[in-house]
C-alpha positions as CSV (number, residue, x, y, z in Angstrom):
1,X,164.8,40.9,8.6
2,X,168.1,42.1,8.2
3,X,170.9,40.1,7.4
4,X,174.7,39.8,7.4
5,X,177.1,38.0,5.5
6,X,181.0,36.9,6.8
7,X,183.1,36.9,4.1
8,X,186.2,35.3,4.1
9,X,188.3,37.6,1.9
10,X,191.9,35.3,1.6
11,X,195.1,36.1,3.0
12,X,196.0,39.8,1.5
13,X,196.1,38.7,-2.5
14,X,193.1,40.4,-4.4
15,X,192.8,37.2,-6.6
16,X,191.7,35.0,-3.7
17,X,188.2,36.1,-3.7
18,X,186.2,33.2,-4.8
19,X,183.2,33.7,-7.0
20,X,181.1,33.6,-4.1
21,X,182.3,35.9,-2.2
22,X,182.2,38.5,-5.0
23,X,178.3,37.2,-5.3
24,X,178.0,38.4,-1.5
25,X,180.1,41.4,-2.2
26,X,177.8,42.5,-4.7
27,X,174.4,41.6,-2.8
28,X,175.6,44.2,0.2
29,X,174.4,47.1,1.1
30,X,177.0,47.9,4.3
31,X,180.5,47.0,4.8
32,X,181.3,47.3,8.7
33,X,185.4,47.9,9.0
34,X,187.0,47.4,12.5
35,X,189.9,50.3,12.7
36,X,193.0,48.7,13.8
37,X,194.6,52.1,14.5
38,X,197.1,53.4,12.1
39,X,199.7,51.0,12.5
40,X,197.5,48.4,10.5
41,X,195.8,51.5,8.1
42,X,197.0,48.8,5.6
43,X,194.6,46.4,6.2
44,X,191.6,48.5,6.4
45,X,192.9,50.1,2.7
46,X,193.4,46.9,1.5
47,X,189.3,46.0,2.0
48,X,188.4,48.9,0.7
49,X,191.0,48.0,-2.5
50,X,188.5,45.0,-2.8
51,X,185.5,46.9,-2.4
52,X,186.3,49.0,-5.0
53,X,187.6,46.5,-7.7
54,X,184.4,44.6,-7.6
55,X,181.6,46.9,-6.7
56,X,180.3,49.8,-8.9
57,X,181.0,53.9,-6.6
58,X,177.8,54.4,-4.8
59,X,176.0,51.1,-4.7
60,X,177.1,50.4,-0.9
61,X,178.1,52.0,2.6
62,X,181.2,51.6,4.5
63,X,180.8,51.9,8.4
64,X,184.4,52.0,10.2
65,X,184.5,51.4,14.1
66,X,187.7,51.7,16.3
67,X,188.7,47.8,17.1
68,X,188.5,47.5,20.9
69,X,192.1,46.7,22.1
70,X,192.9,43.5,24.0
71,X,195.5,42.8,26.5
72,X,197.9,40.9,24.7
73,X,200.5,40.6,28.2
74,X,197.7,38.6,30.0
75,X,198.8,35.0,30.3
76,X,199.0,32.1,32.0
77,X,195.3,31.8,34.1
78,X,194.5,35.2,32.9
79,X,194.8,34.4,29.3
80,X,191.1,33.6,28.6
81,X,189.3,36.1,30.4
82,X,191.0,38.5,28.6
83,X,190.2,37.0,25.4
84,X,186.5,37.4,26.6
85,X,186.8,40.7,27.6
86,X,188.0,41.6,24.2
87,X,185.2,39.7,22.5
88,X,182.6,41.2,24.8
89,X,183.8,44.7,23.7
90,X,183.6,43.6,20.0
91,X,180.4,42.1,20.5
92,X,179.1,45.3,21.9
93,X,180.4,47.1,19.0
94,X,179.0,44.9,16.4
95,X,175.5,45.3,18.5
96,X,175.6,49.0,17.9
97,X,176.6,49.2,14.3
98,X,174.3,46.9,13.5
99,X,171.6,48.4,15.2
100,X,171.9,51.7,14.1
101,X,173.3,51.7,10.5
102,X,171.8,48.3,9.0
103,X,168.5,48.8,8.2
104,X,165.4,46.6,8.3
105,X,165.7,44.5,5.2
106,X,169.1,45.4,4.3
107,X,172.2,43.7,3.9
108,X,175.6,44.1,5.8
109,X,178.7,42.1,6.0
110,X,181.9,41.9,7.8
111,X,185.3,41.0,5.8
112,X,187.1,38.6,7.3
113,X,191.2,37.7,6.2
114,X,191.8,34.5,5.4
115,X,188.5,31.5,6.5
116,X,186.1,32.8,9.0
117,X,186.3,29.4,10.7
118,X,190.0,29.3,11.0
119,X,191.3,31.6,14.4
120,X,189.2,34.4,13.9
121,X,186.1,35.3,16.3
122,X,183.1,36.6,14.3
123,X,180.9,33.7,13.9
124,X,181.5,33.5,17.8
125,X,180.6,37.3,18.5
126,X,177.6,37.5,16.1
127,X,176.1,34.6,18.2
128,X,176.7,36.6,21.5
129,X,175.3,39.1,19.8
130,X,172.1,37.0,18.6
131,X,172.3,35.8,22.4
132,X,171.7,39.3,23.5
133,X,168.6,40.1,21.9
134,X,168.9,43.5,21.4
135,X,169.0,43.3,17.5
136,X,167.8,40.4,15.3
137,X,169.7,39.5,11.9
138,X,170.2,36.4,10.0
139,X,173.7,35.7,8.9
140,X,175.5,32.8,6.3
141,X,179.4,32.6,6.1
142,X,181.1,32.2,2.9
143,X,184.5,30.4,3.0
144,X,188.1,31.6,2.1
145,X,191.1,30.4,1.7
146,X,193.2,30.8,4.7
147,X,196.3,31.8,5.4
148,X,197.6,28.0,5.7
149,X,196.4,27.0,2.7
150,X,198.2,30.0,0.8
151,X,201.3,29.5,2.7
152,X,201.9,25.9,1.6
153,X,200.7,26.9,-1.7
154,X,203.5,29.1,-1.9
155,X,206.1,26.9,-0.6
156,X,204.6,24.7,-3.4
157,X,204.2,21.5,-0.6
158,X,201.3,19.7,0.9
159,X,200.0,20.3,4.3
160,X,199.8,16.3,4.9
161,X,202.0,13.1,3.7
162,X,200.5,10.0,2.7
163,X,198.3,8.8,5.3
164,X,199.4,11.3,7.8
165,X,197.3,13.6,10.2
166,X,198.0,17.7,10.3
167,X,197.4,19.8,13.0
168,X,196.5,23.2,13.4
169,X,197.9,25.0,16.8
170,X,199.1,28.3,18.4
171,X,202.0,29.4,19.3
172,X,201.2,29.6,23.2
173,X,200.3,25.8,22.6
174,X,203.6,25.2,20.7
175,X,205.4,26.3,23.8
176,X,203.7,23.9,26.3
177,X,205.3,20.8,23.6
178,X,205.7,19.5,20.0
179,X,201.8,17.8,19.7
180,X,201.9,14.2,20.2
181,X,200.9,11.2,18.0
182,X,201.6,14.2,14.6
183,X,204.7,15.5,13.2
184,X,203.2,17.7,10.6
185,X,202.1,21.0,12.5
186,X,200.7,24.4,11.4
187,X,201.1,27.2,14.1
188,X,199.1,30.3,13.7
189,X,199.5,33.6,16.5
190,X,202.7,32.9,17.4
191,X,204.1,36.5,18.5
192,X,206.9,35.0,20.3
193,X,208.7,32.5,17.8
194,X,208.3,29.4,19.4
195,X,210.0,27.7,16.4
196,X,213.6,28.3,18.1
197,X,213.1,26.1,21.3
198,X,213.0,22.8,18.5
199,X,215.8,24.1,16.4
200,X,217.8,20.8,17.4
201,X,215.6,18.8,16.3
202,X,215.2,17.0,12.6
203,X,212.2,19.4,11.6
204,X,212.0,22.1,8.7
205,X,210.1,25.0,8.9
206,X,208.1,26.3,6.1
207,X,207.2,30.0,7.2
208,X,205.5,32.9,5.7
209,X,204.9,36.5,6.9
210,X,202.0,39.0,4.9
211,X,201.2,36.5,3.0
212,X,199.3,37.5,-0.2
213,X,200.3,40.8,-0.5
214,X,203.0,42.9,-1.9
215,X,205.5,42.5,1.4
216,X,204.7,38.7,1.5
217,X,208.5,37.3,2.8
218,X,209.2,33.4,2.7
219,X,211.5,31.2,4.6
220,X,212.1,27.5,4.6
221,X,214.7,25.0,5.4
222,X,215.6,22.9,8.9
223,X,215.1,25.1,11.4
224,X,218.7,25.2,13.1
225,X,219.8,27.3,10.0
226,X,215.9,29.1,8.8
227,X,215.8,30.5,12.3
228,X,218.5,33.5,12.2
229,X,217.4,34.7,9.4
230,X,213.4,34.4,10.3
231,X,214.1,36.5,13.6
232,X,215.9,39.1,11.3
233,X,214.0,38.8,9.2
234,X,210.7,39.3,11.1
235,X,212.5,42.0,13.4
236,X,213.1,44.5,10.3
237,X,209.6,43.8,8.8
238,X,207.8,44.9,12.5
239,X,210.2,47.1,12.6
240,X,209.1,48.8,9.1
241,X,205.4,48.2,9.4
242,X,204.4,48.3,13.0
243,X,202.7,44.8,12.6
244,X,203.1,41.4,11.4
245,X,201.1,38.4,10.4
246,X,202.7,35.3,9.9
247,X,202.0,32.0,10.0
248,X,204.4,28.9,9.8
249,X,204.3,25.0,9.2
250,X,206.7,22.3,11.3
251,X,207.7,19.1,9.5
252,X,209.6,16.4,11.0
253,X,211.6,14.2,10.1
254,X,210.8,10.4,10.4
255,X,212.6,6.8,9.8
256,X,209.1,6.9,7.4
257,X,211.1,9.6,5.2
């Protein structure tokens, strides 16, 4: 039976691999690397970085694949169905690869940023995949920390108060209103800064771009005044790399305070 592993890798920094996922590193016989194009080269290197730190030259394979590109103007009604398009494509790619360069009784594993259970699809896609059956593979998921937990890490505050529920949303759901019944809010794939239409309220922002990594920027402060200088900001870094990752936590301001 061949198997596969998802390894949550952290959010960029070397030194967030766990002890198990170096376990699973090490037990691996194929890496399989979705190409982001060479606007995102950075990220691919970066696994590879890993790879290379932890495992001895010639004990494993690396198989790269061209990441299938999604239509990221579809909105509104048309938002999901694009998002299934996209993960039909990568399911089909993740069919083939493992298919024809996995062997039986061999290991592979995908590399995944931050937790594998946090926003990202591959746990989803292998099941499609499984669904399929066209190949057969058993798979196990070691954790990571995610790009929340290293953001409030390095903004050296707590994703919670006392007593208090968190909640973890996206930008497009940001835009339809500030959750209710929680006033403590993380907001993940937010292309469009959605921050800005609450800067007059009493909340600070506690945001964080590449986090992990050697172009990791920080921002925090009441929103009204972090804003400006987030857009810039976040403008020159695009600008500069061709993509962006960030990731940002609201926190308002309560008679409770």
């Amino acid at each position: 039976m061949r198997k596969i592993h998802v390894i949550g890798i952290g959010a960029g920094d070397p030194d967030q691999l766990t002890l198990q996922a170096v376990r699973a590193l090490r037990s691996t016989d194929v890496f399989f690397l979705l190409d982001k194009g060479e606007a995102k080269s950075d990220l691919t290197g970066l696994r590879r970085d890993m790879l290379e730190a932890h495992l001895p030259e010639g004990t494993y394979r690396v198989v790269e694949a061209r990441d299938p590109e999604r239509d990221r103007d579809a909105g509104g009604a048309a938002y999901s169905p694009a998002v299934g398009d996209w993960r039909t494509a990568r399911a089909d790619i993740y069919e083939r690869v493992i298919g024809e360069e996995l062997g039986e009784g061999e290991c592979g594993a995908f590399l995944v940023w931050g937790d594998p259970a946090l926003y990202d699809s591959t746990i989803g896609i292998l099941d499609e995949v499984l669904a399929r059956g066209g190949v057969a593979f058993e798979y196990d998921v070691v954790p990571g920390i995610s790009s929340v937990s290293a953001l409030v890490a390095r903004h050296r505050t707590g994703l919670n108060r006392v007593a208090r529920p968190v909640q973890i949303t996206t930008g497009r759901r940001l835009a339809e209103g500030f959750p209710a019944g929680v006033d403590d809010v993380v907001v993940m794939l937010d292309a469009r800064q959605t921050f800005r239409q609450y800067a007059d309220e009493d909340i600070d922002i506690y945001w964080g771009a590449y986090i992990g990594t050697p172009d990791e920027i920080l921002v925090s402060g009441p929103i009204a005044e972090a804003a400006p200088r987030i857009e810039r900001l976040r403008a020159e870094a695009r600008e500069r790399k061709g993509w962006i990752m960030d990731t940002y936590l609201l926190r308002r301001h309560t008679p409770e305070d």
